[in-house]
C-alpha positions, -999 to 999 in steps of 0.1 A, spaced: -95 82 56 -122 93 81 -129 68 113 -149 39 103 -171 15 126 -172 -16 107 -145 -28 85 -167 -52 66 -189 -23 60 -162 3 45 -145 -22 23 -171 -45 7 -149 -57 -20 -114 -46 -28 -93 -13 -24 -93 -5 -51 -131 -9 -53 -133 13 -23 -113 39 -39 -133 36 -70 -168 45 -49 -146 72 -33 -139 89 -69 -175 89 -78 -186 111 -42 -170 142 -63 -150 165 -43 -150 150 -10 -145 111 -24 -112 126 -44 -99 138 -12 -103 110 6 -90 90 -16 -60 112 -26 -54 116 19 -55 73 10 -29 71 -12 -4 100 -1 -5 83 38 5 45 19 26 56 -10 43 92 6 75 73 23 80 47 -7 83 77 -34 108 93 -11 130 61 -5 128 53 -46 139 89 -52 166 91 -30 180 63 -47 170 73 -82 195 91 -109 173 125 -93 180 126 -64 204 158 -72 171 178 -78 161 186 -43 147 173 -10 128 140 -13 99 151 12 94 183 -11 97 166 -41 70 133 -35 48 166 -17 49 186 -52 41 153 -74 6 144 -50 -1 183 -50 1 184 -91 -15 153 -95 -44 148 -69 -54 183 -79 -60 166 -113 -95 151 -107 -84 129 -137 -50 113 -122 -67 87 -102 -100 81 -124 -76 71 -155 -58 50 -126 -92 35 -118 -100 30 -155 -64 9 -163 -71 -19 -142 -34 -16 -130 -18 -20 -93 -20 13 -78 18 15 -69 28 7 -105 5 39 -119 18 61 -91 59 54 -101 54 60 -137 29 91 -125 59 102 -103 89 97 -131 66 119 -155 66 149 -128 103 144 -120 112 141 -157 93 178 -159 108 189 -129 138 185 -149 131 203 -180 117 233 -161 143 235 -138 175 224 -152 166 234 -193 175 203 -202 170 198 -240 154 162 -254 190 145 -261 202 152 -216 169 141 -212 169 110 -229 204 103 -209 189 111 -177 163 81 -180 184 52 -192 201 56 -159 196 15 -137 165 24 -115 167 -15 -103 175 -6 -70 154 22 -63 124 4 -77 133 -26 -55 134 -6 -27 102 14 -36 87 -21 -35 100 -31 -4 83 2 12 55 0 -3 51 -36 9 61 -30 44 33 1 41 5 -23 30 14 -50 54 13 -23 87 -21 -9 71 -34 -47 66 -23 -57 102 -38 -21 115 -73 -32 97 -70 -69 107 -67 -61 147 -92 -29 146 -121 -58 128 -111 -85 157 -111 -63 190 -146 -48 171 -154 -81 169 -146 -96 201 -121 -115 192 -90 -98 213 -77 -131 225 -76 -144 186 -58 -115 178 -31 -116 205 -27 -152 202 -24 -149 160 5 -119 168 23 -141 197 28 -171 178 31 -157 144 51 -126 149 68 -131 185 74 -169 171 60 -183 202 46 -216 202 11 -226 207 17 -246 237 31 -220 255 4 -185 248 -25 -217 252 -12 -222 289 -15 -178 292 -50 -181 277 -63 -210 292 -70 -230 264 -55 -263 248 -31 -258 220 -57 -268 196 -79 -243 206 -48 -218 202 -40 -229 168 -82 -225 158 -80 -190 173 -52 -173 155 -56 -187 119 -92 -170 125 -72 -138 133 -45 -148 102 -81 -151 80 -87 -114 88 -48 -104 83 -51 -121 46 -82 -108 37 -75 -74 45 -42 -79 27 -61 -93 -1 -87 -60 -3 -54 -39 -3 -35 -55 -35 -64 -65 -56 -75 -42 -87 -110 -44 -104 -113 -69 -123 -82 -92 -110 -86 -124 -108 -78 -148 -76 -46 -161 -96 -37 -124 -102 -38 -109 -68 -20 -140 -56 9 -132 -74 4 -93 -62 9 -109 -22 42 -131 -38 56 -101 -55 50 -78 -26 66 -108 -1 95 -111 -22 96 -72 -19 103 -77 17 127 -104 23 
């Protein structure tokens, strides 16, 4: 997506609302929103199809390439996406079986009945770990988003102190004594920075249309993804 100045600005609702406004600019919106979704979702389709009953087609990098090239040149892909009300990464696996399931047929000739074997194969584990990527891909992008809005925003110390104690583990009495405040303080500062880290998780999962209970099962699903 091209350089933004003001987070707040870009991303007045949800990700999915951004992407939405995106599909309406015509040609230029579709592209960047299909360069949005092939730099989150481009390593989670190649970990799920190396893990998937597939993976005997070919390289995963040229695979997950030919399935955005064939279906973010369909100006419909992501506008029937938009219109479903679904989690993008839910539309994008089923979108990406389709292609590999015709991938098959055109490669391999295989009639309706080897199809039909192909697919009852346990994808369990690939899909898990398809989860876990694309978890671990939305949590780096919400961090990424979450520190560019407080050093914007001059709040560099919040953001240190919020990635010190939460991330490093370190307590608040000991980064308050390397910022010169009390503990208290400390504690204030970084669940300002955490505020920014869950909203801009928040604007990532959410869908048009979801509700608050909805999108906080979307953050525990994509939690559990990860541990």
């Amino acid at each position: 997506m091209p350089q933004i100045a003001r987070q707040s600005e870009a991303f007045p609702s949800t990700m999915s609302t951004w992407l939405a406004h995106r599909l309406r600019d015509g040609d230029t919106g579709l592209r960047e929103a299909g360069q949005h979704v092939m730099s989150v979702y481009a390593e989670p389709l190649r970990i799920y199809f190396r893990g998937s009953s597939f993976r005997a087609m070919g390289e995963a990098a040229d695979l997950v390439n030919g399935f955005f090239a064939d279906r973010l040149s369909r100006p419909h892909f992501l506008h029937r996406w938009a219109e479903s009300g679904r989690p993008l990464r839910y539309w994008l696996i089923v979108g990406f079986k389709h292609f590999l399931y015709e991938q098959s047929r055109a490669e391999r000739r295989h009639d309706a009945q080897d199809l039909s074997a192909s697919v009852t194969g346990d994808d369990s584990g690939p899909i898990r770990a398809f989860d876990r990527e694309v978890a671990r891909a939305l949590v780096v992008e919400a961090t990424r988003r979450a520190e560019a809005g407080c050093r914007e925003n001059d709040l560099h110390a919040h953001w240190d102190l919020f990635r010190r104690h939460f991330v490093d583990g370190q307590s608040f009495g000991v980064v308050a004594t390397d910022f010169g405040v009390t503990p208290e303080r400390a504690a204030v500062m970084a669940r300002t920075a955490a505020h920014r880290f869950k909203r801009a998780l928040r604007d990532l999962v959410a869908w048009e249309g979801a509700s608050d209970e909805e999108v906080d099962r979307e953050i525990v699903h994509l939690m559990e993804a990860m541990a």
